[in-house]
C-alpha positions as CSV (number, residue, x, y, z in Angstrom):
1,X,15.8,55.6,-8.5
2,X,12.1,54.7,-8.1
3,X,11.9,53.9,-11.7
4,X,14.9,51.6,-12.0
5,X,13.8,50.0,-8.9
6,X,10.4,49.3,-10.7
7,X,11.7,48.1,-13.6
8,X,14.0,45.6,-12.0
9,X,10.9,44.0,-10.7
10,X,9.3,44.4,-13.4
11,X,11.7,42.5,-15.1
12,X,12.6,39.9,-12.5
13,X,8.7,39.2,-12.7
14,X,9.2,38.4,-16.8
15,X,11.8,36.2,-16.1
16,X,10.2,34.3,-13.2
17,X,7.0,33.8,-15.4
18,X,9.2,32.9,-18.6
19,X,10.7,30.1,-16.6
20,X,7.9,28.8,-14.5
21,X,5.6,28.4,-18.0
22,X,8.3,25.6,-18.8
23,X,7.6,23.5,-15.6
24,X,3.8,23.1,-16.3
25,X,3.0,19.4,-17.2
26,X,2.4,17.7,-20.4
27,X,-0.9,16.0,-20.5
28,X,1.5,12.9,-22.0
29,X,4.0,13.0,-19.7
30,X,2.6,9.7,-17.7
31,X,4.1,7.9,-21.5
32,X,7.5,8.8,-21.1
33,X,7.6,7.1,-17.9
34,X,8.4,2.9,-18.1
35,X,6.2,1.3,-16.2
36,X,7.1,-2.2,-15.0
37,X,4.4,-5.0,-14.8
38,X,4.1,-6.8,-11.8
39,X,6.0,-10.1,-11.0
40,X,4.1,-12.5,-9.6
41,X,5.4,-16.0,-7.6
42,X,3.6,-19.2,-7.4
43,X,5.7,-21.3,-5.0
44,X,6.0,-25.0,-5.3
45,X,6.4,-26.7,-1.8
46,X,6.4,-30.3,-1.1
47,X,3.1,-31.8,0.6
48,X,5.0,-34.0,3.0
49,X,8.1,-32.9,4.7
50,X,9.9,-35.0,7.4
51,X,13.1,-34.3,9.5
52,X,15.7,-35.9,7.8
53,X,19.1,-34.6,7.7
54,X,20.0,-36.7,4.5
55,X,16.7,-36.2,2.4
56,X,17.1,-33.1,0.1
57,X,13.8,-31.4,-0.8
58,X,13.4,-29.7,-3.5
59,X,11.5,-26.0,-3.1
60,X,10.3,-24.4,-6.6
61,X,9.2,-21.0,-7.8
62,X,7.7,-20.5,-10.8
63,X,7.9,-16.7,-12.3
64,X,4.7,-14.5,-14.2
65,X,5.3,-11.2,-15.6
66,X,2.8,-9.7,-18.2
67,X,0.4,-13.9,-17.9
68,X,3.8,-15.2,-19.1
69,X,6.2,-17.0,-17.3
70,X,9.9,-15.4,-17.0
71,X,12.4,-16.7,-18.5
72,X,15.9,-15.9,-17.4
73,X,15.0,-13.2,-14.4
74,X,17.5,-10.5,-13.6
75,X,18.2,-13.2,-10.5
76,X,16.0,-15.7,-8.2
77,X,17.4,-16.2,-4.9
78,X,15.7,-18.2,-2.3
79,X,16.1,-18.3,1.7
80,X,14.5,-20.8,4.1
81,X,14.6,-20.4,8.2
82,X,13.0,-22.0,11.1
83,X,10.5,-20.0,12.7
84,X,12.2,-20.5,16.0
85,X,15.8,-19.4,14.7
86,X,17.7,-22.6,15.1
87,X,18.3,-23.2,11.7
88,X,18.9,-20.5,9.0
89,X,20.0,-21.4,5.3
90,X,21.0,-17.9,4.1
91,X,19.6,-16.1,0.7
92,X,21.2,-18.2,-2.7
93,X,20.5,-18.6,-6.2
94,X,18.5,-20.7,-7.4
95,X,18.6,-22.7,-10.5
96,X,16.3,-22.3,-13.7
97,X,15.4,-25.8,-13.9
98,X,13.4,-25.1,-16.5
99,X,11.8,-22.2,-18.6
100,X,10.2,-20.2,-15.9
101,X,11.0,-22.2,-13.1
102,X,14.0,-21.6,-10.4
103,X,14.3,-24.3,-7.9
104,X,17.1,-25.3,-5.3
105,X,17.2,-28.5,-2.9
106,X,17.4,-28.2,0.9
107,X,17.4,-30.6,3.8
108,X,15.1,-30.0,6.6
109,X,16.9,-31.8,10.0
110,X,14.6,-30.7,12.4
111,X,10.8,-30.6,13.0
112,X,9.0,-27.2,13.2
113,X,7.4,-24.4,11.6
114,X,9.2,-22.7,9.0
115,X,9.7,-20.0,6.0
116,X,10.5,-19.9,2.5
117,X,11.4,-16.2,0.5
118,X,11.9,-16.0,-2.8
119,X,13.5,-12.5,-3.9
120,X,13.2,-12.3,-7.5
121,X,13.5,-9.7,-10.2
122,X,13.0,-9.3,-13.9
123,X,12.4,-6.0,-16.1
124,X,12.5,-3.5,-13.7
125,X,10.6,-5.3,-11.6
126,X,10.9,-7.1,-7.9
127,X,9.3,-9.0,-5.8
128,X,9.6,-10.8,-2.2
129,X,7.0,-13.0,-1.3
130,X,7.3,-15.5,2.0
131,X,5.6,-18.3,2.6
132,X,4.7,-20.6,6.1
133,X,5.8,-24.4,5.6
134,X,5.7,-27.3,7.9
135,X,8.4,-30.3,8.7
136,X,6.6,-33.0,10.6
137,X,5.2,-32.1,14.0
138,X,4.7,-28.6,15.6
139,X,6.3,-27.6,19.2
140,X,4.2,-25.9,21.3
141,X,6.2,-22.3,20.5
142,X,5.5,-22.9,16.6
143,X,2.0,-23.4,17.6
144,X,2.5,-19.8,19.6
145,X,4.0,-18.6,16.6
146,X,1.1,-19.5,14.3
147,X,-1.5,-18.1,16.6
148,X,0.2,-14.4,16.6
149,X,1.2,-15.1,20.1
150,X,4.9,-14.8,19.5
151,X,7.6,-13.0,16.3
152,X,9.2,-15.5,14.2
153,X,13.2,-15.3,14.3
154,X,12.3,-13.5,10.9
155,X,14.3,-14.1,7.8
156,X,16.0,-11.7,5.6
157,X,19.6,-11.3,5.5
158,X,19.7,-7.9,5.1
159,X,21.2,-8.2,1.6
160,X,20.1,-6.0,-0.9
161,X,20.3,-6.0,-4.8
């Protein structure tokens, strides 16, 4: 009995080193990986914004992958909020207006601090930058807002892709 017990470990240790020797890792094995390069946004934001509930602005965001810009992303979806949470215009496409370039045209009623997020993707890849904008003059809670003293409203519907 003590022999057939040793050989039964003996053999369950020649099977446990036979199949651990295939887990090891290939000095290649980083290659059969894809790796995405990095999107990158530059936003296009008018200089001059004024309340006006007629005026449409128009709010660009040109799109680099690999020092090229991307042409026809996997989708470009912009969303714009006041700081202060009284006026939310939620996530939507944007338009390619041209190579490279997604833009889409908002008015901007009220004065204030506010935020612009573009959630973009391409090759594998996704990004979701935010930027801080301005429409005419500041209330004294955007000014809190700015100096860390108080949280935006925050933006972000929640929707995921």
């Amino acid at each position: 009995m003590r022999k057939s017990i040793q050989g039964l470990l003996v053999s369950g240790l020649i099977v446990t080193s036979t199949g651990l020797a295939g887990c090891t890792v290939t000095s290649d094995a980083a290659e059969h990986y894809a790796v995405s390069a990095p999107l990158s946004v530059k936003f296009e934001i008018p200089k001059v914004l004024k309340a006006d509930s007629e005026k449409q602005y128009r709010f660009g965001a040109t799109l680099w992958q690999d020092q090229q810009e991307v042409k026809r992303a996997d989708y470009v979806h912009f969303e714009i909020w006041k700081a202060d949470g009284t006026l939310r215009y939620s996530m939507e496409p944007a338009d390619e207006t041209k190579p490279g370039m997604y833009s889409i045209k908002k008015t901007l009623p009220k004065n204030g601090l506010y935020y612009i997020k573009v959630h973009a993707s391409s090759n594998g890849a996704m990004i979701m930058p935010t930027r801080q904008f301005i429409v005419g003059e500041l209330s004294a809670n955007d000014l809190k807002i700015l100096q860390g003293g108080a949280k935006p409203a925050g933006g972000s519907s929640g929707h995921h892709h």
